[in-house]
C-alpha positions as CSV (number, residue, x, y, z in Angstrom):
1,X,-7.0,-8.8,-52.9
2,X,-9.4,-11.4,-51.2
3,X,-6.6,-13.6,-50.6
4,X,-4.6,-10.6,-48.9
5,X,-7.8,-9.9,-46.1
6,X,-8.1,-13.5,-45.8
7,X,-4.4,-13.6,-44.8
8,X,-4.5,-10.5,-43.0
9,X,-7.9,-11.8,-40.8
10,X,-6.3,-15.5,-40.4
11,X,-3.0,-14.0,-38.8
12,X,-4.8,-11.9,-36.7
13,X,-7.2,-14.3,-35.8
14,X,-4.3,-17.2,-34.7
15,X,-2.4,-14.5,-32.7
16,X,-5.5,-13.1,-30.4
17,X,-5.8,-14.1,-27.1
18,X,-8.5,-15.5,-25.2
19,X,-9.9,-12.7,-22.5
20,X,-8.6,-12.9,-19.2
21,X,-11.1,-13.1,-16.6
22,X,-11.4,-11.0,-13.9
23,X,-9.7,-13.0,-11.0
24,X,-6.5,-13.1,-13.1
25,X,-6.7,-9.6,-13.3
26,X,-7.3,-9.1,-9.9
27,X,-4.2,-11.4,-8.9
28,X,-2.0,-9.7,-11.1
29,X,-2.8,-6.6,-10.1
30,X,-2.9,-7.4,-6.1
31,X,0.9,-8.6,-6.9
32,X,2.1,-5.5,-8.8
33,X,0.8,-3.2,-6.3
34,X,2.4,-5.1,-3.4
35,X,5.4,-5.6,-4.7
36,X,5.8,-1.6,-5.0
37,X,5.0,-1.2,-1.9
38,X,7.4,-3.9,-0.5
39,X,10.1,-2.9,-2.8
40,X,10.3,0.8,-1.2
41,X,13.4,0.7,1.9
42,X,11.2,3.5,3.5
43,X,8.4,0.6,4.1
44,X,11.1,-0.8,7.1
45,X,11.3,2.0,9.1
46,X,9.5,3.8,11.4
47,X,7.7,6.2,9.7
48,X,4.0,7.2,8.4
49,X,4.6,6.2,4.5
50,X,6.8,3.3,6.1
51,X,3.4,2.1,8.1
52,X,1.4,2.4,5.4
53,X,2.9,0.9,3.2
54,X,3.6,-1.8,5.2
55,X,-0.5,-2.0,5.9
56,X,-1.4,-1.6,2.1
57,X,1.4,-4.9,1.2
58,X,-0.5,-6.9,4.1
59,X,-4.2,-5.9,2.9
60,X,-3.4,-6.8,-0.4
61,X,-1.7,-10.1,1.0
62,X,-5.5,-10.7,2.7
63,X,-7.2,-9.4,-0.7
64,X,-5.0,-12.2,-2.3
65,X,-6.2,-15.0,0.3
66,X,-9.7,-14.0,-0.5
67,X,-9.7,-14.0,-4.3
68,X,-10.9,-17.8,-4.2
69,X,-13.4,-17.6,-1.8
70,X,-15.6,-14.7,-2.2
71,X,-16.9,-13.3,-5.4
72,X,-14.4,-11.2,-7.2
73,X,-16.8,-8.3,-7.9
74,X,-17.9,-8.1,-4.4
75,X,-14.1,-8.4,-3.7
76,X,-13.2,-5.5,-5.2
77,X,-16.3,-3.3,-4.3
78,X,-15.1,-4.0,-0.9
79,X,-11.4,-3.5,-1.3
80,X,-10.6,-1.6,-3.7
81,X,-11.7,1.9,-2.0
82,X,-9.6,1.2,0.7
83,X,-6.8,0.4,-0.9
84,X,-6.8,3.2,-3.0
85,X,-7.9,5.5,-0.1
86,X,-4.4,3.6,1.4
87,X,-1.7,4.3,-1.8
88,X,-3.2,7.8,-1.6
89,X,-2.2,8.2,1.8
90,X,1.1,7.0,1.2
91,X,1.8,9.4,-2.1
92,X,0.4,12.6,0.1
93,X,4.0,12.7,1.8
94,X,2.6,13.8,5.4
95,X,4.2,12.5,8.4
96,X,2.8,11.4,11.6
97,X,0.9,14.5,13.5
98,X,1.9,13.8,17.2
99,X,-0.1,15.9,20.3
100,X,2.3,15.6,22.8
101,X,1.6,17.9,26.3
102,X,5.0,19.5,27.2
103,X,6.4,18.1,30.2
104,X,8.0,20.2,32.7
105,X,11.6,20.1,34.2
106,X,12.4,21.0,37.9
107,X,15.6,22.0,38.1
108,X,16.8,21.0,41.7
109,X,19.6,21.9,43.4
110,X,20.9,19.1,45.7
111,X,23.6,21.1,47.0
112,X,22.3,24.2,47.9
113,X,22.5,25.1,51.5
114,X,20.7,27.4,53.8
115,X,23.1,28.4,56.1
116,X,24.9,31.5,55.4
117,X,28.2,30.6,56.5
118,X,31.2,29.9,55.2
């Protein structure tokens, strides 16, 4: 029976990984999250979800070029509310709310003339 939780806690022991640390996670996740956003057609056109989405893929592109630099927990204290405040905007399925004044037509009649004969 020994022999049996020894061989149990040995395989289990040579198959755990070491932890990932947080910047790995970070990257990974920056890269999943862009690429759905990227991978949508709706992201080229000329639409709201298309803009946004379009502005979450390039925020995460600058969250990506920052991972190095700064601290990754100020990194994603900074970040991640608006990027999550961004892929909620995107999943709301609104479109753009446009305040256009209308514009009046004159209707002119070049040809119209005054004179009442024939």
């Amino acid at each position: 029976m020994k022999f049996v939780k020894f061989f149990i806690f040995f395989i289990s022991f040579c198959f755990c990984q070491t932890p990932s640390s947080i910047d790995s996670i970070v990257y990974f996740q920056m890269l999943l999250l862009k690429s759905k956003m990227d991978i949508d057609p709706i992201s080229w056109q000329d639409t709201r979800e298309g803009y946004l989405r379009n502005r979450t893929a390039r925020f995460c592109d600058l969250t990506l070029d920052k991972l190095g630099e700064i601290e990754t927990e100020e990194l994603v204290r900074t970040n991640y509310p608006i990027i999550d405040s961004l892929v909620a905007s995107v999943n709301d399925g609104q479109d753009f709310k446009l305040i256009e004044t209308p514009k009046k037509t004159y209707q002119f009649n070049y040809f119209y003339s005054s004179s009442s004969k024939p």
